[in-house]
FIPA-295965 format. One line per field, with one value per atom (N, C-alpha, C): residue number from 0; residue in three letters; atom name; x, y, z. Coordinates in steps of 0.2 Angstrom, whole numbers. Layout:
BEGIN
lumba <- [NUM,...] .
marro <- [ALA,...] .
pavex <- [CA,...] .
px <- [X,...] .
py <- [Y,...] .
pz <- [Z,...] .
This chain:
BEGIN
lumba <- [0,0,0,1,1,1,2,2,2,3,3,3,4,4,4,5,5,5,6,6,6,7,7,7,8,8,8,9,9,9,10,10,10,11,11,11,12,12,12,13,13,13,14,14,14,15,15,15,16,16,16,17,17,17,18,18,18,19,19,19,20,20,20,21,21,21,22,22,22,23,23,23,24,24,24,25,25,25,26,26,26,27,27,27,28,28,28,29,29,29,30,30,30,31,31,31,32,32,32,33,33,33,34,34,34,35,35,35,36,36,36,37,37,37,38,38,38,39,39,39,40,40,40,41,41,41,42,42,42,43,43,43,44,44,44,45,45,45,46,46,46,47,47,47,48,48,48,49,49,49,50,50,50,51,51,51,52,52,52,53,53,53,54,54,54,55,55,55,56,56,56,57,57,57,58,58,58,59,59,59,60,60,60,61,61,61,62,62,62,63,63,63,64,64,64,65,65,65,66,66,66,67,67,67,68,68,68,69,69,69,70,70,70,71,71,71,72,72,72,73,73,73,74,74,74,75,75,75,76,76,76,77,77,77,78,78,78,79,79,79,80,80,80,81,81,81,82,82,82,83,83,83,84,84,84,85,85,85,86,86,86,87,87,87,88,88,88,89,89,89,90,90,90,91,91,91,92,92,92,93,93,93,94,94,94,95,95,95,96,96,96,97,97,97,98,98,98,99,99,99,100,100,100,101,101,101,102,102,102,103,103,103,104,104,104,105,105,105,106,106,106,107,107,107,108,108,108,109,109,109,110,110,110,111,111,111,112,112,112,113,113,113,114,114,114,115,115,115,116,116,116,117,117,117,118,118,118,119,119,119,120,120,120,121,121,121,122,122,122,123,123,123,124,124,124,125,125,125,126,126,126,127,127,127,128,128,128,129,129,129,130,130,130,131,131,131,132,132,132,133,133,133,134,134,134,135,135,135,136,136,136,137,137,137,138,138,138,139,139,139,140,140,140,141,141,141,142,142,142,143,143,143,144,144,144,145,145,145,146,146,146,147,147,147,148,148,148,149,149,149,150,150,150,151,151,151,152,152,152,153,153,153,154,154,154,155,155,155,156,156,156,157,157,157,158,158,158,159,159,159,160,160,160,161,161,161,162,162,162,163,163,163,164,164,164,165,165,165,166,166,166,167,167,167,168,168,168,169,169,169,170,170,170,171,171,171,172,172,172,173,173,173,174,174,174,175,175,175,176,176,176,177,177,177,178,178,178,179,179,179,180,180,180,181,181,181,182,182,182,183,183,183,184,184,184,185,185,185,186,186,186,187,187,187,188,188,188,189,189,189,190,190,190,191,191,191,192,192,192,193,193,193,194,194,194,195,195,195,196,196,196,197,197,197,198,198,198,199,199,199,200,200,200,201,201,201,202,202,202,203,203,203,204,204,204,205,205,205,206,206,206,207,207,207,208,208,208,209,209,209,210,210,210,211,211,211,212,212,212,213,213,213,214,214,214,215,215,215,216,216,216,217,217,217,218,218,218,219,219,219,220,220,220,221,221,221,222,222,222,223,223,223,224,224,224,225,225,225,226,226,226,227,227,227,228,228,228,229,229,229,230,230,230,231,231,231,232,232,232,233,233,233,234,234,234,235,235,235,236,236,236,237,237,237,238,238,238] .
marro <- [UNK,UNK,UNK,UNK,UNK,UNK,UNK,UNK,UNK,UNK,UNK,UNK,UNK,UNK,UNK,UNK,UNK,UNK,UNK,UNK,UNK,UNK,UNK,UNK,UNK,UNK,UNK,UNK,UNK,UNK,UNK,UNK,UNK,UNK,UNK,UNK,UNK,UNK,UNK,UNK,UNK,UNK,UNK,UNK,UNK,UNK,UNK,UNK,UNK,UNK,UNK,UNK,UNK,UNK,UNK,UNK,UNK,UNK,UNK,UNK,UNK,UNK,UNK,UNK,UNK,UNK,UNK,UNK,UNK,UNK,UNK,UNK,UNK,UNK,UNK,UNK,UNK,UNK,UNK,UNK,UNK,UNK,UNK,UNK,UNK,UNK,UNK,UNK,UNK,UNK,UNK,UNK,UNK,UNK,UNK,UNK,UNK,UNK,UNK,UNK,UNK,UNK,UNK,UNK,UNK,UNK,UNK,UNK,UNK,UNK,UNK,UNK,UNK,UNK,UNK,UNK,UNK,UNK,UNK,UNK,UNK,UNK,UNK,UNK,UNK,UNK,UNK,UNK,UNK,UNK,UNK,UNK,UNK,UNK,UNK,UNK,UNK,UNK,UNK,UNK,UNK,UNK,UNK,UNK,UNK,UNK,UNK,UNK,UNK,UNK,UNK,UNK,UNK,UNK,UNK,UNK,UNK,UNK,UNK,UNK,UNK,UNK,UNK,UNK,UNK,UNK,UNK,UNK,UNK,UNK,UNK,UNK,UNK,UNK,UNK,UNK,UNK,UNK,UNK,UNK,UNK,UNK,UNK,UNK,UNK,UNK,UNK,UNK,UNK,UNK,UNK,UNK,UNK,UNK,UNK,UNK,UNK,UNK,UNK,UNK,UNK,UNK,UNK,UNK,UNK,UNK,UNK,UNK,UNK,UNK,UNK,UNK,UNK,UNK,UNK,UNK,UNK,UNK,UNK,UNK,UNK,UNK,UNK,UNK,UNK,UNK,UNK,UNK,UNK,UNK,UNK,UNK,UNK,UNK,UNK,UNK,UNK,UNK,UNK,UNK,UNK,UNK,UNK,UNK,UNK,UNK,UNK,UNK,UNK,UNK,UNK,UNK,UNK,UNK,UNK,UNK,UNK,UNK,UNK,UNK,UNK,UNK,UNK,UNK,UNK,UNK,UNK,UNK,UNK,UNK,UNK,UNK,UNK,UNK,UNK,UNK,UNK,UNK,UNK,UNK,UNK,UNK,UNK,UNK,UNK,UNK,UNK,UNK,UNK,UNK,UNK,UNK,UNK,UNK,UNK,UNK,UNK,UNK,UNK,UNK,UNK,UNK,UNK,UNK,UNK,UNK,UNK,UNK,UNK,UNK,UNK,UNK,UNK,UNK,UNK,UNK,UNK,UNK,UNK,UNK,UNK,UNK,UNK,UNK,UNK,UNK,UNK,UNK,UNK,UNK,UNK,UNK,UNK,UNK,UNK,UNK,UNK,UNK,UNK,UNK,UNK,UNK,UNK,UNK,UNK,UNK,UNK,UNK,UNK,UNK,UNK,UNK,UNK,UNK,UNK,UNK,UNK,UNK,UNK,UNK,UNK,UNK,UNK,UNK,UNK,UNK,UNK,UNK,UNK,UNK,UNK,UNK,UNK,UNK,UNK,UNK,UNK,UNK,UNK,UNK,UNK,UNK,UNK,UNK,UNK,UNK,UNK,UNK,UNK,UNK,UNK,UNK,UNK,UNK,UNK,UNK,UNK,UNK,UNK,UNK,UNK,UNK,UNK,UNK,UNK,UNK,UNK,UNK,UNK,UNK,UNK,UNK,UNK,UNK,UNK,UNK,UNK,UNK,UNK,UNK,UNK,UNK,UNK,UNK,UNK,UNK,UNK,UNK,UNK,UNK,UNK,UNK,UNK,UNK,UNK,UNK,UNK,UNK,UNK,UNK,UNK,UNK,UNK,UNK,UNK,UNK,UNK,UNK,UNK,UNK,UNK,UNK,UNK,UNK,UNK,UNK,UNK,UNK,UNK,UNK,UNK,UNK,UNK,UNK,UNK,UNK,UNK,UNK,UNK,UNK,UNK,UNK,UNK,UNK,UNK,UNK,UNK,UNK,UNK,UNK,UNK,UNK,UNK,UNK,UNK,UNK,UNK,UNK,UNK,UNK,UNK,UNK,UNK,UNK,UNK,UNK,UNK,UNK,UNK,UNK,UNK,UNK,UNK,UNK,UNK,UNK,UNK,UNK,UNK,UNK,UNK,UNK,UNK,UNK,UNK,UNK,UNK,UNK,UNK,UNK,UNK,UNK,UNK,UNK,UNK,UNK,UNK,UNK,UNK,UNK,UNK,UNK,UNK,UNK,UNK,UNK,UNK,UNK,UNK,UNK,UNK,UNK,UNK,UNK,UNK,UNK,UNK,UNK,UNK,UNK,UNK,UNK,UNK,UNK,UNK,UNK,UNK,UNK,UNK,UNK,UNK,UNK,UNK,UNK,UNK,UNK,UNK,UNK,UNK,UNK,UNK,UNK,UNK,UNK,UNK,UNK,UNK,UNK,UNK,UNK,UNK,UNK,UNK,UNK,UNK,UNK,UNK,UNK,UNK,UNK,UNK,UNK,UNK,UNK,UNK,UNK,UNK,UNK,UNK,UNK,UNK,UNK,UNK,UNK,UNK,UNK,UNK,UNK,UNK,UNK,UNK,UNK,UNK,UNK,UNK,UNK,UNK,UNK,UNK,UNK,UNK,UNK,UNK,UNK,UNK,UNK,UNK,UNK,UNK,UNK,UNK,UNK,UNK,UNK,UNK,UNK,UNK,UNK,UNK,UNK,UNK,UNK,UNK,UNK,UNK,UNK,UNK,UNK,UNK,UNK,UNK,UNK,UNK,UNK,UNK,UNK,UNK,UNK,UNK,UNK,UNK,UNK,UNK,UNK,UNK,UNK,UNK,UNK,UNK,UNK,UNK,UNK,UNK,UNK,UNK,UNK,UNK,UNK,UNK,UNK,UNK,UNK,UNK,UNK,UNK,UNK,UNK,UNK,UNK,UNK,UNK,UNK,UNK,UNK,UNK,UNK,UNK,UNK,UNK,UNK,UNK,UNK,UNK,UNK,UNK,UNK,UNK,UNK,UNK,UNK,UNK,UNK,UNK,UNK,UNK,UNK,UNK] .
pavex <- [N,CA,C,N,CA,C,N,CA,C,N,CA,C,N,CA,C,N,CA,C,N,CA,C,N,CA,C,N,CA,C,N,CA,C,N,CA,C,N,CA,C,N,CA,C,N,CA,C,N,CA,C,N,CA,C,N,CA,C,N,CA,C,N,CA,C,N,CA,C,N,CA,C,N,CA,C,N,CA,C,N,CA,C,N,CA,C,N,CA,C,N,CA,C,N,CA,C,N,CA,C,N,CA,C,N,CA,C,N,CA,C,N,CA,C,N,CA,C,N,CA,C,N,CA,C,N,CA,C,N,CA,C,N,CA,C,N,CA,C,N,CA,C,N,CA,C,N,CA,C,N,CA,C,N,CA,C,N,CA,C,N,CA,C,N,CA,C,N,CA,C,N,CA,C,N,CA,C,N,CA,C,N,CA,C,N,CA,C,N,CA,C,N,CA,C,N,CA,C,N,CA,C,N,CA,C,N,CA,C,N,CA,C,N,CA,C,N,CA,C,N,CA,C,N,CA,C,N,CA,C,N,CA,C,N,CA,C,N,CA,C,N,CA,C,N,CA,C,N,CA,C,N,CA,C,N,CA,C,N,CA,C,N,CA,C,N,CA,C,N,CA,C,N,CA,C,N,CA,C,N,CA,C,N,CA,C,N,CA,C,N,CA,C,N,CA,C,N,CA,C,N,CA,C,N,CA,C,N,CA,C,N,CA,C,N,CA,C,N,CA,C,N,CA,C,N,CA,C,N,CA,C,N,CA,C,N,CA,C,N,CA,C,N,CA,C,N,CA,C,N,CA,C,N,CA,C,N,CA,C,N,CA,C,N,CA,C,N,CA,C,N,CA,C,N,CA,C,N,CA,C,N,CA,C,N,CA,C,N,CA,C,N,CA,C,N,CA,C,N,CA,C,N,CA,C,N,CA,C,N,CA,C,N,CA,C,N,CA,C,N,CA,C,N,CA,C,N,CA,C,N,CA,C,N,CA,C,N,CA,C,N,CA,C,N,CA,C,N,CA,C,N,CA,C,N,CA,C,N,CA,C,N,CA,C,N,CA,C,N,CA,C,N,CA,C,N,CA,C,N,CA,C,N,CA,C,N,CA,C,N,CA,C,N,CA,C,N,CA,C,N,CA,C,N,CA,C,N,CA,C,N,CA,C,N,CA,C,N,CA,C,N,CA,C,N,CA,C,N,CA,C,N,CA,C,N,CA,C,N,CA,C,N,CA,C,N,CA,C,N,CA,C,N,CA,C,N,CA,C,N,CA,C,N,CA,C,N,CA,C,N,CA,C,N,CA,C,N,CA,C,N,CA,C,N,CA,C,N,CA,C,N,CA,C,N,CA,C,N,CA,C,N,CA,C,N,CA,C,N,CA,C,N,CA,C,N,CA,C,N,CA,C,N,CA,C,N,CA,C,N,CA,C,N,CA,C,N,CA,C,N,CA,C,N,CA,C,N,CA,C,N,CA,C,N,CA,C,N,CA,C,N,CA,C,N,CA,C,N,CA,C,N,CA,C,N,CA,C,N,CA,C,N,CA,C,N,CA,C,N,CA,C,N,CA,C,N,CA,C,N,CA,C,N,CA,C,N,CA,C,N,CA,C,N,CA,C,N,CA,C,N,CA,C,N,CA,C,N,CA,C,N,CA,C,N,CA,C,N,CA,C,N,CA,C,N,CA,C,N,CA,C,N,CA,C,N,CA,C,N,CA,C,N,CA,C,N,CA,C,N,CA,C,N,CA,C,N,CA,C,N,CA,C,N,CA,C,N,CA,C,N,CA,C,N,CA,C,N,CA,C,N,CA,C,N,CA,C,N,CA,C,N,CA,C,N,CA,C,N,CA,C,N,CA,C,N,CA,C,N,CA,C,N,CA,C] .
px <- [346,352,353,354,355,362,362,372,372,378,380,384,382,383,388,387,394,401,403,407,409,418,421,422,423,424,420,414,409,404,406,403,402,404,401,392,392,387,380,373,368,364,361,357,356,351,352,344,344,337,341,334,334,329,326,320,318,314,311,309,313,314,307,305,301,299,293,290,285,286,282,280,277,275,279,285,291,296,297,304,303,308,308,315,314,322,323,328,330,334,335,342,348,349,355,354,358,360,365,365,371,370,363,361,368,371,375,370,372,367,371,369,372,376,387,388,394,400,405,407,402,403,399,398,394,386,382,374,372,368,366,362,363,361,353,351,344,343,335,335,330,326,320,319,317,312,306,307,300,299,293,291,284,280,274,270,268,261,264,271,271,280,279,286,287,292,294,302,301,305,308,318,320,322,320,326,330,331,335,337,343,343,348,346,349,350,357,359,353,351,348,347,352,353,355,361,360,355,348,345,348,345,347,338,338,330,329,327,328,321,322,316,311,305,301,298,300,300,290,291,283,282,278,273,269,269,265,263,257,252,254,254,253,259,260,268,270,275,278,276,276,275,282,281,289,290,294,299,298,294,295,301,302,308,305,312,311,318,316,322,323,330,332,337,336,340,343,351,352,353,354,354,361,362,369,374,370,375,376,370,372,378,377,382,388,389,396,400,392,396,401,396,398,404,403,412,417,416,422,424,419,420,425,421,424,430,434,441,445,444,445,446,442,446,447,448,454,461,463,466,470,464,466,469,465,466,473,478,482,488,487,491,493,489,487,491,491,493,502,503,508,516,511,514,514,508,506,506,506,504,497,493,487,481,477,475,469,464,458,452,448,447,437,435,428,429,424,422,415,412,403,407,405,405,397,396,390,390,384,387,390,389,390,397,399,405,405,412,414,417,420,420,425,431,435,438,438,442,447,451,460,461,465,466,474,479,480,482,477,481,479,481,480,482,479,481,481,486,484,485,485,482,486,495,499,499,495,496,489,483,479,481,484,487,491,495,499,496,492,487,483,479,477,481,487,490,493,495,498,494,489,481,479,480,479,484,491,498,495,493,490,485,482,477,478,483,484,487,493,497,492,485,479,480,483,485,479,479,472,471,465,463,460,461,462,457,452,447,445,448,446,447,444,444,451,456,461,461,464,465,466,460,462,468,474,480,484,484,487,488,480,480,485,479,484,492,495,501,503,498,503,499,494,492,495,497,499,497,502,495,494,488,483,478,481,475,469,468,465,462,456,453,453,456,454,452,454,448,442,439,433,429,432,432,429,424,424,429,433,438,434,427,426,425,427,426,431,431,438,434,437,442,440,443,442,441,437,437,441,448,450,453,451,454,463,463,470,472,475,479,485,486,494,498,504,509,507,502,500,497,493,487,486,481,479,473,470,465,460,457,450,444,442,433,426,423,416,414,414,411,412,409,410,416,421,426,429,430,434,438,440,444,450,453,456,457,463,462,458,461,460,454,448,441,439,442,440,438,441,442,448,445,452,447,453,450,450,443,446,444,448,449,443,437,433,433,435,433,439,441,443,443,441,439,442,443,446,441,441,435,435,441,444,446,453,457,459,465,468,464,456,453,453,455,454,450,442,440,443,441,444,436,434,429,430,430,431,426,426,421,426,421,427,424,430,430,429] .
py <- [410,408,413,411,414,414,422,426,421,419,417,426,429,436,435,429,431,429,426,424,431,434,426,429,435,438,441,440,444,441,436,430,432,439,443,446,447,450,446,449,445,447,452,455,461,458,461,463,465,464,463,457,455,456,452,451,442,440,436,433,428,426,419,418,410,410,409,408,403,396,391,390,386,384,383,375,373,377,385,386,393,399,404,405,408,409,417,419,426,427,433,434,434,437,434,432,431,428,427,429,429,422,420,413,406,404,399,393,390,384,378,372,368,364,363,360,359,356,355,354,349,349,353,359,364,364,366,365,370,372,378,382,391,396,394,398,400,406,407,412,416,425,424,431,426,434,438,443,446,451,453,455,461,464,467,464,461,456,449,450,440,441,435,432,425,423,417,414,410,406,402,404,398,395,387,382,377,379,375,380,376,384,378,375,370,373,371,372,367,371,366,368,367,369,375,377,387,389,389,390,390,395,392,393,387,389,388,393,395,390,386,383,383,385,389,383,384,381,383,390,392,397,400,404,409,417,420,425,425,430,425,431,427,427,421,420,426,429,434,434,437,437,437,434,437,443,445,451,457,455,457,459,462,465,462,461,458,459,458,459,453,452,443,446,441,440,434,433,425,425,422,419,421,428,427,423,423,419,412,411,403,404,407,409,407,414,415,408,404,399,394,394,389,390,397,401,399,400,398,391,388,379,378,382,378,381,388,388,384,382,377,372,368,364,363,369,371,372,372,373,367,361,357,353,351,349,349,354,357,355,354,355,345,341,334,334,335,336,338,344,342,337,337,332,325,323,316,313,318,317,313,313,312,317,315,320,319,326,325,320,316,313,313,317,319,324,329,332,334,336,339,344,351,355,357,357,359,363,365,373,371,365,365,359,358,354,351,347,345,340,337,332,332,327,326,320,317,310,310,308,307,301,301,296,297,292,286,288,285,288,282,283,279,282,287,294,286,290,287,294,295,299,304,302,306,312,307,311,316,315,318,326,324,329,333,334,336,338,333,340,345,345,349,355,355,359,361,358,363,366,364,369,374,375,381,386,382,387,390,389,392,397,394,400,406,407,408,416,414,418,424,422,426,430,427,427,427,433,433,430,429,424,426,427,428,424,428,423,427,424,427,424,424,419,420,413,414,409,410,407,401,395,388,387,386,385,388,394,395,390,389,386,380,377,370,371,374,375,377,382,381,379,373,371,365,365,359,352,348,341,337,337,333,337,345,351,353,349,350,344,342,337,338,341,346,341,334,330,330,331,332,338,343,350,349,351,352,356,353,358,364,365,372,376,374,378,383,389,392,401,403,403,400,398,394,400,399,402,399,403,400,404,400,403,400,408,409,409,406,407,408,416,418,415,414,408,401,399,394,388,391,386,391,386,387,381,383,378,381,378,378,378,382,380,387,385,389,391,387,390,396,397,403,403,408,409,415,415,420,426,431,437,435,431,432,427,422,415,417,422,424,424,426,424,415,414,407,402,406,403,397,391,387,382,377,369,364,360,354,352,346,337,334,332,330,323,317,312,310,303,301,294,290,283,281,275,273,270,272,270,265,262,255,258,254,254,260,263,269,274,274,279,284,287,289,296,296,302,306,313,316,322,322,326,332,338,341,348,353,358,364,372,376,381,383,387,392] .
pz <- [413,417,423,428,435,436,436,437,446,445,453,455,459,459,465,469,475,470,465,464,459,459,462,470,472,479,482,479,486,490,490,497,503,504,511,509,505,504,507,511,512,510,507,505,498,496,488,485,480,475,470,468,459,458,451,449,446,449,446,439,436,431,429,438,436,443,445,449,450,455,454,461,463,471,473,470,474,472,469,468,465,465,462,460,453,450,449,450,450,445,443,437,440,444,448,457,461,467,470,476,481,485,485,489,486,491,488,488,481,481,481,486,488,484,483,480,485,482,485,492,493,502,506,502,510,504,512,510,508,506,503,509,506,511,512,518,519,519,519,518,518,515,514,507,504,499,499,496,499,494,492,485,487,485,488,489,487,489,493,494,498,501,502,503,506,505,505,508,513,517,511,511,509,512,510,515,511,505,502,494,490,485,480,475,470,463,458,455,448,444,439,429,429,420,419,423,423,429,430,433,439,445,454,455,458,459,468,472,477,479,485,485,492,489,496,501,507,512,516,516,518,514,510,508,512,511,513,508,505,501,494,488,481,479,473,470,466,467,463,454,451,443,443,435,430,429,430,433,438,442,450,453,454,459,466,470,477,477,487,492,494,493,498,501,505,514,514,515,518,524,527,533,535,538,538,543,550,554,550,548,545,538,537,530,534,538,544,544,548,552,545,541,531,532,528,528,531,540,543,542,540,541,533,529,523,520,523,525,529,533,540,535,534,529,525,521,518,520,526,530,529,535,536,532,525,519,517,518,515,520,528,532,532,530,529,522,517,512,512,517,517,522,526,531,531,528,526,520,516,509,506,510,510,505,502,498,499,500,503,499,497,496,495,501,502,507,505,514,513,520,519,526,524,528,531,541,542,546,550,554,561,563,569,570,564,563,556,555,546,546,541,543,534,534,530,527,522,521,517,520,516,516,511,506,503,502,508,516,521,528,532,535,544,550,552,559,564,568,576,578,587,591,590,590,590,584,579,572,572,575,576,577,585,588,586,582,579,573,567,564,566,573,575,577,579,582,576,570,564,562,561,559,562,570,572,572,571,570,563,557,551,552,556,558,561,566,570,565,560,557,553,553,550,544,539,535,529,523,519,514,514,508,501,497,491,487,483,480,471,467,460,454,450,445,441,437,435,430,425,416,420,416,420,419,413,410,417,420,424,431,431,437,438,432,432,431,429,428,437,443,448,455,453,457,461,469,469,469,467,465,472,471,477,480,478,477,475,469,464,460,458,455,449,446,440,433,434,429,429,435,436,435,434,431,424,421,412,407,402,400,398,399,396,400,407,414,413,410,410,409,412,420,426,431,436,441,445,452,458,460,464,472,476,483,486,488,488,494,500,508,506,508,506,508,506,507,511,506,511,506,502,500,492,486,482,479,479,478,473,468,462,467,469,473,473,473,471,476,483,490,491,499,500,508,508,510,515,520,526,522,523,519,525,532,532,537,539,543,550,554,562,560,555,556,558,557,560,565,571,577,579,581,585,581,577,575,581,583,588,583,584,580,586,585,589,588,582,582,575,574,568,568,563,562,553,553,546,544,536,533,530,529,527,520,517,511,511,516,517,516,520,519,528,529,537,536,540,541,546,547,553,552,559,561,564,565,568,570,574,574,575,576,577,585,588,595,594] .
């Protein structure tokens, strides 16, 4: 089983040594890793390992039975053996940009949430923008605008973000509802990993996360369209 080592708070981190636990053409598994592997919306890190005899381009990094199996995009020299020591690298800008986008909508999420009472519903965070579905809503422009502009008011306060595992029982006892999916959690998930925006926000999530909102930048609301049966996306990128 592969330790997730960024959790619950060291998501800053890009670089580490592990050892090799499995090594195949399409995939190598490590004992533990900082690579996020794609779930909740955001895509997974890239990256590269590298070992004495080779190394290895990842461009993708999947959760599989406990395992995370880093998956090799190009090959240089021989596959590593079982227990090999190696250096990984992630992709930090690309990490940066994940990060900012999937507090952003956290953000946003929250600010919808409480102004409309809409609950967020889906979202895919990408590096160059993100995208969100609320559920029940119907924006028109003025309401666009006006979530845009509360959303930067939050950011703006740069307020820190808090991330560390907590006794699920607490959770659910102070999470607000529409916050959290927590049916779809396994009850044997416990304790939860959760991210915190001081006086702001509390949310159950495993992504990787900002230490403070001013790292953000400025939200634009680039696009929103209704996806029919009280579903409204909202698109947006960051400045």
């Amino acid at each position: 089983m592969t330790d997730l080592l960024y959790l619950p708070n060291d998501d800053h981190v890009t670089e580490f040594t592990a050892t090799v636990t499995e090594a195949t053409p399409e995939y190598i598994v490590l004992d533990g890793t900082y690579f996020y592997p794609e779930g909740g919306g955001q895509p997974a890190d890239h990256g590269t390992i590298e070992w004495d005899s080779g190394r290895a381009d990842i461009g993708d990094v999947r959760k599989n039975h406990g395992d995370v199996r880093h998956r090799i995009e190009s090959l240089d020299g021989d596959l590593p053996k079982e227990g090999t020591t190696v250096d990984a690298e992630i992709d930090a800008e690309r990490r940066a940009k994940l990060t900012r986008m999937h507090t952003a909508q956290h953000v946003l999420s929250r600010v919808v949430l409480d102004e409309y009472g809409a609950e967020t519903a889906g979202n895919q965070v990408y590096e160059d923008r993100s995208r969100i579905d609320f559920e029940p809503a119907n924006f028109d422009e003025e309401d666009i605008a006006f979530i845009e502009e509360r959303t930067n008011e939050v950011i703006d306060r740069g307020h820190s973000v808090t991330k560390e595992n907590r006794p699920r029982e607490q959770v659910e006892e102070n999470v607000t509802e529409g916050r959290a999916l927590l049916d779809l959690i396994p009850e044997s998930v416990d304790p939860l990993r959760v991210v915190e925006i001081e006086d702001f926000d509390m949310c159950p999530c495993g992504g990787t996360h900002v230490e403070r909102l001013d790292e953000i930048g400025r939200v634009d609301i680039i696009d929103h369209t209704s996806k029919g049966a009280d579903v409204h996306r909202i698109e947006f990128e960051l400045a």
